[in-house]
Phi, psi and omega in degrees: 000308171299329157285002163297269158354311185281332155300311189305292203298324151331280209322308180322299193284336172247026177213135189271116182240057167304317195232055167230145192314356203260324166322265201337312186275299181271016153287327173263357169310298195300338174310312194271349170301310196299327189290330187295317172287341161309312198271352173272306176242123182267341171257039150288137181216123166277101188260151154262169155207188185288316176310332188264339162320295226287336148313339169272313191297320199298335200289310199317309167313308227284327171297251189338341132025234162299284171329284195312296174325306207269005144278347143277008153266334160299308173306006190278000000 
């Protein structure tokens, strides 16, 4: 699932795949993994916390970024 994700997340980045069907299934394979494994161990706990937002928004900057700079460095 994660080298899945990790094609996806390519793709994403140079293409809007908001509405393409390939998205869709696997958000939901991860779903039915998370539910199955859930239903195998019931005291699995999926924790999010603030450490891990604040980690998404920096990777998000640090993407974004990157994206602006190397497109005003091309552009000279």
């Amino acid at each position: 699932m994660l080298a899945s994700f990790a094609g996806l997340a390519v793709g994403i980045f140079f293409l809007s795949f908001t509405y393409h069907y390939v998205l869709w299934i696997y958000i939901g394979l991860s779903g039915a993994l998370y539910a199955t494994v859930r239903a195998h161990h019931p005291g699995l706990n999926v924790r999010f916390g603030l450490v891990d937002a604040v980690l998404v928004v920096a990777a998000d900057v640090v993407v974004l970024a990157s994206v602006y700079l190397y497109t005003r460095w091309s552009l000279r």
